[in-house]
N, C-alpha and C positions, 0 to 999 in steps of 0.2 A: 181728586179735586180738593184744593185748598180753599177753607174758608177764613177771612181774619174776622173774629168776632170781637168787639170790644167786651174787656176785661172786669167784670164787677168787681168792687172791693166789699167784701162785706164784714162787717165786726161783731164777731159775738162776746156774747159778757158770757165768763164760765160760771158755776155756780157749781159749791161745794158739795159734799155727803150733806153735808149738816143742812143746809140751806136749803137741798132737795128733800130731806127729812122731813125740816119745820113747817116746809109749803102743805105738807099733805094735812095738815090739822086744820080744822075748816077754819077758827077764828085769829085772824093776827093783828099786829096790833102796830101803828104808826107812830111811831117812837121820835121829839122834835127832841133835841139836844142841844144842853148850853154851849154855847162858842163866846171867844171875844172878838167877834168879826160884825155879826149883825148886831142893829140897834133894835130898840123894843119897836121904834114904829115899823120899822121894814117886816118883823115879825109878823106883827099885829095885824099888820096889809095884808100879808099871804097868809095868815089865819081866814082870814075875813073874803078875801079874792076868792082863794081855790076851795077852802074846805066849809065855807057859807056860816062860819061864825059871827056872832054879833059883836061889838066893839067890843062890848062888855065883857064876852066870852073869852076874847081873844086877849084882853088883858090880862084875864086870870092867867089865862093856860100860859101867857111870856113872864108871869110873877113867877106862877108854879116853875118853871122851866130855868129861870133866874136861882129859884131861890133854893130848889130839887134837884140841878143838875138834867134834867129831863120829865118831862110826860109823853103820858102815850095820846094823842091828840086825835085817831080816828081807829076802829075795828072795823074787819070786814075778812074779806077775800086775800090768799097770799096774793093774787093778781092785781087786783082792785088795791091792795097795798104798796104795791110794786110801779102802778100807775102815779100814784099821790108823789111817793117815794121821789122819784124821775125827778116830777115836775117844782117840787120843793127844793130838791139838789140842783137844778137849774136856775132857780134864783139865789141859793147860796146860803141853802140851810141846813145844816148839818142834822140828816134822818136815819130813820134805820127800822124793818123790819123783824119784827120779834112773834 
């Protein structure tokens, strides 16, 4: 008996030695990084949207990030990093888990 089953496509993202290493240390660390792409306010927005920063807060950490080249903007979970990570890179900010 023949069945035609539709096809899933599914895509996985690999992840390195290193990557799977670093996930197993309980605390990591959301790392926003200078670009010349975003403006301070679009930063400041998704400081403030996703990660529930206060204006005020959220200026520092786009001065520190301006003026530092990066901060780390939220600790937690390699997961819970991994989440933020996503959704930051989705509106077009250059992240990275450490």
């Amino acid at each position: 008996m023949i069945m035609n089953m539709a096809e899933t496509q599914t895509k996985e993202e690999a992840f390195t030695l290193e990557e799977i290493l670093s996930s197993l240390k309980t605390v990591h660390r959301l790392i926003l990084w200078n670009d010349e792409v975003n403006t301070f306010d679009h930063v400041i927005h998704c400081l403030m949207h996703y990660l529930d920063y206060s204006e005020p807060q959220a200026e520092k950490i786009a001065w520190t990030v301006h003026n530092d080249g990066k901060c780390a903007v939220l600790e937690g979970s390699f997961t819970e990093m991994e989440v933020y990570r996503k959704i930051l890179k989705q509106e077009g900010l250059t992240v990275s888990v450490e």
